[in-house]
N, C-alpha and C positions, 0 to 999 in steps of 0.2 A: 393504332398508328403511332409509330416512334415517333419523338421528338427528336428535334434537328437546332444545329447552332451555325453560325456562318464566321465568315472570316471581318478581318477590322479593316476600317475604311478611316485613315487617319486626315488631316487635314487638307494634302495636297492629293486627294482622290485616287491613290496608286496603290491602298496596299490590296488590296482583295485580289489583285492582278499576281501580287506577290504572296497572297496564300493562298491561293490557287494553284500555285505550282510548289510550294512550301511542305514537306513530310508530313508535316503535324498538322494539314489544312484539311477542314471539312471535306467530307464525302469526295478523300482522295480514294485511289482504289490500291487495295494494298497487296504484297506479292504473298503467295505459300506456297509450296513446292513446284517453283518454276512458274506456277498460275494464274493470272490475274483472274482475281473474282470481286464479282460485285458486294465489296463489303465497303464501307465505309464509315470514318470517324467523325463522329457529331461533336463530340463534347469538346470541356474545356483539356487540355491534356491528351488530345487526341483520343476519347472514348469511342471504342469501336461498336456500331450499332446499325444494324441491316434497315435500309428503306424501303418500304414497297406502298407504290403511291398507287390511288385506284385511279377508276378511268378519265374520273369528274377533272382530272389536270388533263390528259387528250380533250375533253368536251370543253376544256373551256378558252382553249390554245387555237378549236377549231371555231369558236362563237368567236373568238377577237377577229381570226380571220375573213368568218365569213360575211359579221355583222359590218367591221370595221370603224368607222366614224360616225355610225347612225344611232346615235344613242340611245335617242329620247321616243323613238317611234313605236307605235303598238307591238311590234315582232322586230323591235331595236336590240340594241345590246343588253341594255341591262332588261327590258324582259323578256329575252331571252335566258340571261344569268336567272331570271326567278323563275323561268320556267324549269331550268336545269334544274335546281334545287327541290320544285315539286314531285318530280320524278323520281328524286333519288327520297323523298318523303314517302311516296307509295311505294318505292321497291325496301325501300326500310324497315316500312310499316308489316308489308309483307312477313319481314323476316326476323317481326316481334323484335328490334335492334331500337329500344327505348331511348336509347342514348344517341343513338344515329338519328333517329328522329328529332329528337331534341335540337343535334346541333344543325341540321340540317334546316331546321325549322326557324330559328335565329338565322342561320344564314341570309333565308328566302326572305322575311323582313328585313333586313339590314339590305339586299336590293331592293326591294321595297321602299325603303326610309330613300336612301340615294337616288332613286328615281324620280319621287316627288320633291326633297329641297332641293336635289341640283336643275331638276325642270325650272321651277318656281325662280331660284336664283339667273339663270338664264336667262329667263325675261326680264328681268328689271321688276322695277312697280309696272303696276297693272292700272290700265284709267282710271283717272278720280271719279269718286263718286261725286255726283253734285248735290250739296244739301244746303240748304236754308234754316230761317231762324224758325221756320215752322213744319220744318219734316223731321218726320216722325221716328223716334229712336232705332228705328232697326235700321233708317237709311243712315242713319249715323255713325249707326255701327260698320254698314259697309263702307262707310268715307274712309272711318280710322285704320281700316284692313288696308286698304287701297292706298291709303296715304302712308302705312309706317310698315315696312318690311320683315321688320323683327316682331310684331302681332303676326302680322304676317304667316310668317315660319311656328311660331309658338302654336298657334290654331291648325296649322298642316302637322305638327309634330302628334298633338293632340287627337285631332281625327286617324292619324297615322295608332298611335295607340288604340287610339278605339278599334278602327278596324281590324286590327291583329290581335284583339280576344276573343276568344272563344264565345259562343253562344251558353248561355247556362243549357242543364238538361232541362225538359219540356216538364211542367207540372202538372199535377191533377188537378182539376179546377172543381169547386163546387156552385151548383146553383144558387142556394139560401146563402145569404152571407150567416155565418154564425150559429150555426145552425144548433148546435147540442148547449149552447146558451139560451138559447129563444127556451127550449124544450125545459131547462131549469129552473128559467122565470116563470112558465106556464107551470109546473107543478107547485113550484114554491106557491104560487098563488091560487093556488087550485086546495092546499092544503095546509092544513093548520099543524105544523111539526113542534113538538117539542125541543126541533135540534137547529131551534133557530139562530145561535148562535156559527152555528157550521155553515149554515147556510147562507148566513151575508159574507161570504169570502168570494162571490160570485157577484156581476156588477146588477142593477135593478133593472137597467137602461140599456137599450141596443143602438143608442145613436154614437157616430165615432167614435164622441172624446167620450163615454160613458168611463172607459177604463182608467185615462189621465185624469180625472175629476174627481172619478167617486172613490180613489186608490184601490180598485179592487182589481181582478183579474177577470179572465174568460173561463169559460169552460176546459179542461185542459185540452179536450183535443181541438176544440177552437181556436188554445193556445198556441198551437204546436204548429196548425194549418195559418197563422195569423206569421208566425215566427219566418217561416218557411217559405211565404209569400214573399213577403217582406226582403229575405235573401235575393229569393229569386228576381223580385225588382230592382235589387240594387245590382247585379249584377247583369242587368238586361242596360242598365243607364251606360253600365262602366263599358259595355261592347256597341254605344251608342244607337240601341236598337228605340228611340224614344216612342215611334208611336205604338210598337209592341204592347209597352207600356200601360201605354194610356187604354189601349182595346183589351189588354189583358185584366187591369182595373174591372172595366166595363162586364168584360165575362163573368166576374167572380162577384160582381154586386156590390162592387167600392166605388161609384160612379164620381162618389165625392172624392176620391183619391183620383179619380183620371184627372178632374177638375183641378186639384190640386199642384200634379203634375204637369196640364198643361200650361200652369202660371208662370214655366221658363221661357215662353214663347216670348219677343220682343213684338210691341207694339205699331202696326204699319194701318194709318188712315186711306183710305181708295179714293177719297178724295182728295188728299192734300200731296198723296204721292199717286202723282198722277199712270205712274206708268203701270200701278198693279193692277192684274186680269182681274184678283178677287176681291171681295169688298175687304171689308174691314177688319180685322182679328188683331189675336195678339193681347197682350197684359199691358193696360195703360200707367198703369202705379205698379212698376215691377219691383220698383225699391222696396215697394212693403211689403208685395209677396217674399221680397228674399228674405227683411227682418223676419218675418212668420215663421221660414224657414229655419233660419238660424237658431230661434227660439225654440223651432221641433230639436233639432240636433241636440240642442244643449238640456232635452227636457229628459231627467236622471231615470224619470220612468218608464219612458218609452224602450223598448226594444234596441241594442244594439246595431242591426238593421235598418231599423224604420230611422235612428239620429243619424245613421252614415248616408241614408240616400235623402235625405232632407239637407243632411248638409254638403251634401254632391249638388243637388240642386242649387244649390246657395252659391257654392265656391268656398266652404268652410273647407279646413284640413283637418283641426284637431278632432272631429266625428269622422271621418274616414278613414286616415290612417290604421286603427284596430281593426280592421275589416279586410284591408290588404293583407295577398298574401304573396305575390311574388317581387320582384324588380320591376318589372314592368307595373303592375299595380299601383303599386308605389308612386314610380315617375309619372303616371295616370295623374293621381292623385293631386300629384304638386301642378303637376301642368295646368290641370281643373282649377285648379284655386287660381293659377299665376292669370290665366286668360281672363278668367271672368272679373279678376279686379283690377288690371288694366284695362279691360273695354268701359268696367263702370266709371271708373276714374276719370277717363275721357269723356261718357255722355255726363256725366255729372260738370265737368268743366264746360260743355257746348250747349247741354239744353239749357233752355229757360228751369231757373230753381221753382219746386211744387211750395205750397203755403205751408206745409209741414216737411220739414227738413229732417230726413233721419238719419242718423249717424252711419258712417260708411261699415262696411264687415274690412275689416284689416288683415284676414286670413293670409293675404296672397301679397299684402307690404312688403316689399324688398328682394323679392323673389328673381330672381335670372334663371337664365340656363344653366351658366356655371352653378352657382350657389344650389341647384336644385341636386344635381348630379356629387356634388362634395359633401352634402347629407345623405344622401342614398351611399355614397362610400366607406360613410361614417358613420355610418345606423349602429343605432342599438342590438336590431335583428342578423343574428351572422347568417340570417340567411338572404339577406338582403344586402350585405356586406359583401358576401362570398362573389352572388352573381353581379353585383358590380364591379368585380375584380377578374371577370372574364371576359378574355380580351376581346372577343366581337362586341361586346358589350360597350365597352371602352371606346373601342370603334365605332360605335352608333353615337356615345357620349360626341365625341369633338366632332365626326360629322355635323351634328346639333347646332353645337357652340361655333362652329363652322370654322376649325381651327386643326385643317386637316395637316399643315404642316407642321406642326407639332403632334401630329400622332404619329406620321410619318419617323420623325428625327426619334420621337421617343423610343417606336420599333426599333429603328437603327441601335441606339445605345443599347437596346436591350440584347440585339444579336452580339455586337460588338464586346458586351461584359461577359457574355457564357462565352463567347472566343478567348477570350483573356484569360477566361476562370474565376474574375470577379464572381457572377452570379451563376447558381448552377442552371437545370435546363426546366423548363417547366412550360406550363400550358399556353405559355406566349410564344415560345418558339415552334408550335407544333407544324407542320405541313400543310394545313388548311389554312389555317389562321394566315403564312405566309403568301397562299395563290387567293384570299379572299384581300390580303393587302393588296398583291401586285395588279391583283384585275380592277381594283379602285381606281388604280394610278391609272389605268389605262382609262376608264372611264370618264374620271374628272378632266384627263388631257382630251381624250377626244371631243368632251363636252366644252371647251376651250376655257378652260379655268390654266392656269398657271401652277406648277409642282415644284417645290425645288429638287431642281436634280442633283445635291448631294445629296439628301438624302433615299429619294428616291431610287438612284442609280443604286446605294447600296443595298435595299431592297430585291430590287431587280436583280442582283448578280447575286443575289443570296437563293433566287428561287434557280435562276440558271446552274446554279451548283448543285441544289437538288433534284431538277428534272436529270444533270449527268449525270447524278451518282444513282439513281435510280432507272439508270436504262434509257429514258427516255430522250435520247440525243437527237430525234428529227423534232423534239419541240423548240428546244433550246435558242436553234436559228432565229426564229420570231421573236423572241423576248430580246436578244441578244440588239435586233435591229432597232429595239427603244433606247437602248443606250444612247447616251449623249457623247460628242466629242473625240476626243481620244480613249475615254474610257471604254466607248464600244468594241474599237477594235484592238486593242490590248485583251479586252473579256476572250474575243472571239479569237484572240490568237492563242490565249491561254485555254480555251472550252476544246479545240482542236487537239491537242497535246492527251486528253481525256480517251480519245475513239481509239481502238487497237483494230476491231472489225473492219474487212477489208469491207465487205459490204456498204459498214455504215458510213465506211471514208467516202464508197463514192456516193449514197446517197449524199454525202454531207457538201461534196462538189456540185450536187444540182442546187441544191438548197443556197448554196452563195452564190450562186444566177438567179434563183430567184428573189432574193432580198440584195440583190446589188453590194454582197461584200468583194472586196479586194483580197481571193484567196491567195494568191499568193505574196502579195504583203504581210498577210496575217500569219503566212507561214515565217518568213524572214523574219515579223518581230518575236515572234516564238522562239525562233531558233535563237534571234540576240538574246535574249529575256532570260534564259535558260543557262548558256553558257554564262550570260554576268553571275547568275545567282551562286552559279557551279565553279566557274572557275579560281582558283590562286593561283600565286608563281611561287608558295612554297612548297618545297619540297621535304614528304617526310623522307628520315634517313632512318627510321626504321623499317624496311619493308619486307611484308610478308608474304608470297607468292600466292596468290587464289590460286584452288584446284581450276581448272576449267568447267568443271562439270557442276562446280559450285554456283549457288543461288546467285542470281543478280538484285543487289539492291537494286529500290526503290528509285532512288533519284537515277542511277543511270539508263535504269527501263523507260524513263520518261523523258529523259534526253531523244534516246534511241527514235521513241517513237515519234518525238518529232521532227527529227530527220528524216522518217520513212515521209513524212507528210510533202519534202520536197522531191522524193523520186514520184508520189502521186502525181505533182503539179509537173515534173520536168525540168526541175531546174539540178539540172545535173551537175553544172561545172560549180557554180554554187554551193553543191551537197559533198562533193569529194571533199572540198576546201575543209568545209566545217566538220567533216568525218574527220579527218587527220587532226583535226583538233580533239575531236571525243576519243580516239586513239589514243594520243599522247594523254588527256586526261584520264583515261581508263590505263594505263600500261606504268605512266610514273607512280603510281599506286599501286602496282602488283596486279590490278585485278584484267588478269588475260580472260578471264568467264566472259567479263562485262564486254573487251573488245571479239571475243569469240562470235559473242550474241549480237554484236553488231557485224559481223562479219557476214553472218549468216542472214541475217535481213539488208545489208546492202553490199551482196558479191561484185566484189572487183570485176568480172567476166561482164555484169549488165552496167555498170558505171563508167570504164576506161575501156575507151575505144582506140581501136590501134591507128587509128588520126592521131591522137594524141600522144604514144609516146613513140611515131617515128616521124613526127616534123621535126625538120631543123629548126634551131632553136636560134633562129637569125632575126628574131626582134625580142622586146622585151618580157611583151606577152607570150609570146610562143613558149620563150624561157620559162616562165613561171608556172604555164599549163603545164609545162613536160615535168617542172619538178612535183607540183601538188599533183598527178597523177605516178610517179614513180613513189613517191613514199604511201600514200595509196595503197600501191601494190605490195610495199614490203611488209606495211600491217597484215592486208593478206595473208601474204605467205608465211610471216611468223605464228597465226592462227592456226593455219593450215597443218603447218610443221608440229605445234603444241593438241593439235587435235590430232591426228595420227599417231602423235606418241603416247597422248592415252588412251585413246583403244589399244597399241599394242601395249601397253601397261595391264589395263584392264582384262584383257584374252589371257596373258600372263599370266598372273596373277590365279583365274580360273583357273586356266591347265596345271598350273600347281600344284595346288591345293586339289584337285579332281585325283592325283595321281595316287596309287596305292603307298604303304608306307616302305616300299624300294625307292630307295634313293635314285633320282633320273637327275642328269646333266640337268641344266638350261641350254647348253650350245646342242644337246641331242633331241629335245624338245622343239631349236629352231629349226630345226635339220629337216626336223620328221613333219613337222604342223605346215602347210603349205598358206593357212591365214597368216599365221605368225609371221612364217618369213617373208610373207607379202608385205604386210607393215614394219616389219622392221627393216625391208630394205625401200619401202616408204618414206621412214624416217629420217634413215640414213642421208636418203639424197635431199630432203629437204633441209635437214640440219646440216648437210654441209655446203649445200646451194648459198645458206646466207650466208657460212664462214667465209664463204668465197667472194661472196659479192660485198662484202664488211657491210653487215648489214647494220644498215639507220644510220650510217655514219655521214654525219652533214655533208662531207666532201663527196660522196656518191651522188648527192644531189644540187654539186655548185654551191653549197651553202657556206657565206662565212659570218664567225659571229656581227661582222660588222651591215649584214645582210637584215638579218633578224634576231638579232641577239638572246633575245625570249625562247623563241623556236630553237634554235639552237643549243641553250643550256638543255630544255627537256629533251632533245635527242639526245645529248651525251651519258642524260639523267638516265634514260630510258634502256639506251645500249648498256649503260652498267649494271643495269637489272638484269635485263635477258641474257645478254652474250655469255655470260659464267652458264646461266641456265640451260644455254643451247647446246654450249661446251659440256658440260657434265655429263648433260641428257644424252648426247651421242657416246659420249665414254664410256657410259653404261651398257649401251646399246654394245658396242663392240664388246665389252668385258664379258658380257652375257653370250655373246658368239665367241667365246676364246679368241678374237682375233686379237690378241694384246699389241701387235704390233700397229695395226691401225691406231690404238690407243696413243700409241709414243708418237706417231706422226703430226695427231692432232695436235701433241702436244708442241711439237716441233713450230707448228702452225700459230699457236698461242703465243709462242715467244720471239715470234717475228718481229723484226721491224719494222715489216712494210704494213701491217694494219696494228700491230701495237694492243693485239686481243689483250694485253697480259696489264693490261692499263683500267681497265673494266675489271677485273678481277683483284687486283689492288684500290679499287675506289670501292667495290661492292665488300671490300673485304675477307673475299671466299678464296683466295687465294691456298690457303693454309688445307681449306676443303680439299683443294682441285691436287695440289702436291700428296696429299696421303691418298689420294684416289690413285694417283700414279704412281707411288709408292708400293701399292700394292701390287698393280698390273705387272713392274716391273721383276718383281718376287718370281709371280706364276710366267710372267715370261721365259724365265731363266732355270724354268721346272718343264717347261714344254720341250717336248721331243723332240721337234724340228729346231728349237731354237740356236741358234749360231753358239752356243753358250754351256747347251747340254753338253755333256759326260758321255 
């Protein structure tokens, strides 16, 4: 799955709006031969790279919908989220995709982890326990749960680890403890060896400590089965499986090691706490079980194993840690230590002190949440390093620390640097990591916690950019509806601007009935939004005529298309208005392509209605509909007139070049070709249709500069462009029909004074062009047969 980067969200909460419709904005979609396709730019610098998101973004677009506000319930949202996630763990697993497992598998914890602290925190504290000077340490322990919120949470983080490890594999159990030792001391004693020296490498004694005492070893495979044991119980603790434990002791014929193990129990009397069903149990002097313990941990001859799960039991660290082998592990570890010496520190402050006072275990001294997680980041192990620097990881960190608005803002910066270029793209920006942030956000609010919504929102519009660049525009609308303020519907007026499919426009009209947007607001800020980004009032004076046939930039296809968004909604009088302005923006620029291809998606014939240009024009409105529909229509017809002249250009051109190497006329080629001369007398009436009507000329439309001064310079800008254009183009047209004299009348027409064409052709500077063009015609006039002139 590709990595993805978003656009910057600067201070005053607007720009994501503005690179959203910006060239160089993320998962824009970009033009190739006439085409839009679904490609899009991720990176810093516009890096072009294909999205394709799997279904789990449908599955979880349709859990926000269908769950809604119910968070916290058995088949709520979020387990719902962790059920998704199992699912996509067996279809993974299936598909031997270790890595999809993996991350899929972090997921389903990490809803997990969110469903038990944000439950927990929800309720508040939980009732005090009631304890006295004479109840008995475990009720004390449930006092100081109940009374401190932060034990609290440390003890749900912890079960929380526990229950998301694995179970170790099942072990072979033997009946005899020890058995190929027994059978050594039975021979050894049975026989009088010469190789006695060899022989005391093996202990004399089969009770526990035989081995820690007498410095000698077991049997090796005793060893081995002793080793292995050993493992296996410490990792039976660390997936909190304790009475496993204790029965699996009992199996193997270590009864004094279940014994041993059950001395983590806390101490609860059935008489003095009255409420207990059982009698009595539990470790009265548990302090000194744990010094024992500690002392195993720290004991250099014990087994590696056997110190780390004695000093698990204790709340020791420095025996555990060498035994960890993941992240998780790890944070196990610290948490193990951190719980157990703040509950003791508290019974130790509340009970009554024993006659012998034994020094605390300081394992777990100064220990936080932060503090545990900033050594896990800082390990010596880079493999322990690494997965703390992965970002759901990270994400489960501040959930913890319970400092989700900072992991929030950090996201943000992070999108916001690889938009820049600052930072390149990497495993924080990825497409999951993004829909496991946004569905938190959704979680935490539903759960009625507080979010900030700058940062949030930039979140949100960062995934709304990738559900559009990746196809999936019927999700969009629902994410779109969590925005805040104005940001919402600026996002939404800019996500529009995105859909080219007629289809998906109108599914995307039910979709704003059913999330209560204002579509046609959202189309008007579109349209303003666009033209500001788009529009100046200067004009270049170099300009170069776009073929028509030629590509359309980027930015004016996105214009276009959201104008078409107002013929969707109906707002027609409104849509002409702003056409004539993409008009004049497309045309004082040369580019006829760009106004062609608008032409073509919104024809004059479904736009201007003959209501409108034959009312009289006897108020002020009337006036102004009749003009913004009359220029309108001359955009039209200049298209019109430029698109007919290159088909017949282009037929030309073929018949040409198709012709054997006998020299053939051009005027015997219009003669004879019954297309040709169809378009070229096509042409003809169009290109002299505008000469006649002085086309775009302010005063055709009532206009004076003192009207709209703006609109006015770009007409005059615009007529200097074309009108030499129009002019030529038909001159050719005749020259190619020998009609030279039509030629000289045009010209006659050019240098009138009642439309002053020859004014446009002195501002555009082609003047000089237009005189050797008729310089010539005049030659071949006066060579022509019929000419008043011939011989």
């Amino acid at each position: 799955m590709s990595a993805f980067a978003t656009s910057n969200m600067p201070v005053d909460g607007t720009s994501w709006q503005n690179n959203f419709a910006n060239s160089s904005s993320s998962f824009t979609k970009m033009n190739e031969n006439d085409e839009l396709e679904n490609v899009v730019t991720v990176g810093p610098n516009g890096a072009v790279m294909e999205i394709d998101l799997g279904d789990e973004f449908d599955l979880f677009a349709e859990l926000v919908e269908k769950k809604g506000k119910d968070v916290f319930a058995e088949d709520g949202l979020l387990a719902a989220f962790y059920k998704a996630c199992q699912e996509k763990i067996k279809q993974s697993t299936k598909e031997n995709d270790t890595l999809a497992v993996e991350q899929w598998d972090l997921e389903m914890r990490t809803w997990d982890l969110v469903q038990r602290l944000y439950l927990l925190r929800s309720t508040g504290k939980v009732p005090v326990v009631p304890a006295h000077r004479f109840s008995s340490r475990a009720i004390w322990e449930e006092k100081f749960y109940s009374e401190n919120i932060q034990a609290s949470e440390n003890n749900l983080v912890l079960n929380w680890l526990r229950d998301s490890a694995s179970s170790p594999a099942a072990i072979e159990l033997r009946g005899n403890r020890w058995f190929y030792t027994r059978e050594a001391i039975k021979t050894r004693s049975r026989t009088i060896s010469s190789f006695g020296e060899k022989s005391n490498v093996y202990v004399s004694s089969l009770d526990p400590d035989a081995d820690l005492r007498e410095e000698k070893r077991l049997e090796e495979r005793d060893d081995d089965f002793e080793n292995n044991f050993m493992q296996h119980l410490f990792w039976l603790f660390r997936s909190g499986e304790f009475e496993e434990m204790v029965e699996l002791s009992k199996r193997s014929g270590n009864q004094w090691r279940a014994v041993s193990i059950q001395g983590m129990i806390e101490y609860r009397d059935s008489i003095v706490d009255s409420k207990l069903d059982t009698g009595t149990f539990g470790n009265k002097r548990k302090e000194l079980w744990r010094r024992t313990c500690l002392a195993l941990s720290r004991e250099k001859k014990a087994s590696t194993f056997e110190r780390a799960t004695y000093g698990a039991l204790c709340g020791d660290l420095k025996s555990v840690l060498p035994v960890c082998k993941t992240w998780e592990d790890h944070l196990w570890a610290f948490y193990n230590c951190m719980t157990q010496h703040s509950v003791n520190l508290y019974l130790n402050s509340v009970m009554p002190s024993p006659q012998t006072r034994l020094p605390p275990i300081d394992s777990g001294a100064g220990l936080t949440p932060e503090s545990i997680f900033q050594a896990l980041a800082q390990s010596d192990s880079s493999e322990v390093k690494d997965a703390a620097a992965q970002p759901l990881r990270h994400v489960q960190a501040r959930i913890i620390c319970n400092n989700v608005r900072q992991l929030f803002m950090e996201f943000h910066e992070q999108l916001e640097a690889v938009r820049s270029g600052v930072k390149e793209l990497d495993r924080t920006t990825e497409p999951h990591v993004l829909r496991v942030l946004v569905h938190l956000i959704y979680a935490i609010r539903f759960a009625g916690f507080e979010v900030d919504n700058y940062a949030s929102d930039s979140i949100l519009q960062a995934y709304i950019e990738l559900l559009a660049s990746a196809g999936k525009c019927e999700l969009v609308p629902l994410y779109i509806s969590n925005l805040s303020g104005h940001i919402r519907d600026e996002t939404y007026a800019r996500f529009l601007v995105l859909i080219e499919d007629e289809k998906q426009r109108l599914e995307q009209l039910k979709l704003a009935k059913k999330f209560s947007f204002n579509i046609d607001a959202a189309v008007n800020t579109a349209v303003e939004r666009i033209f500001e980004e788009t529009s100046t009032n200067v004009f270049s004076q170099n300009i170069e005529l776009k073929s028509i046939d030629a590509p359309v930039d980027i930015e004016s296809q996105r214009l276009i298309r959201t104008l078409e968004w107002m013929l969707i909604t109906c707002q027609f009088t409104k849509l002409i208005g702003y056409s004539n302005a993409a008009y004049r923006l497309f045309l004082r620029d040369g580019n006829i392509n760009a106004a062609n291809l608008l032409d073509s998606r919104l024809p004059s014939e479904t736009l201007v209605t003959n209501d409108m240009i034959s009312q009289t024009p006897d108020t002020p409105e009337n006036e102004a509909q009749l003009r913004v529909a009359l220029e309108f229509m001359s955009y039209s017809s200049l298209c019109s007139a430029f698109f007919n002249y290159h088909e017949y250009s282009k037929l030309l051109n073929t018949l040409v070049h198709n012709q054997s190497a006998e020299e053939i006329k051009l005027s015997v080629l219009l003669k004879n070709n019954e297309d040709l001369k169809k378009l070229a007398s096509d042409c003809i009436s169009c290109f002299s249709e505008l000469i006649r009507t002085n086309w775009l000329h302010p005063s055709t439309f009532s206009l004076t500069k003192e009207d709209n001064g703006d609109v006015y310079d770009q007409l005059i800008h615009i007529r200097n462009i074309f009108i030499p254009e129009i002019v030529i183009s038909l001159h050719r047209i005749y020259e190619n029909q020998e009609d030279f004299q039509s030629c000289l009348t045009l010209a006659t027409q050019v240098a009138g004074d009642d439309k002053k064409l020859y004014d446009c052709f002195l501002a555009s500077g082609r003047m000089k062009e237009y005189v050797r063009l008729l310089s010539k015609v005049s030659e071949l006039d006066l060579l022509q047969k019929n000419s008043v002139f011939s011989l």
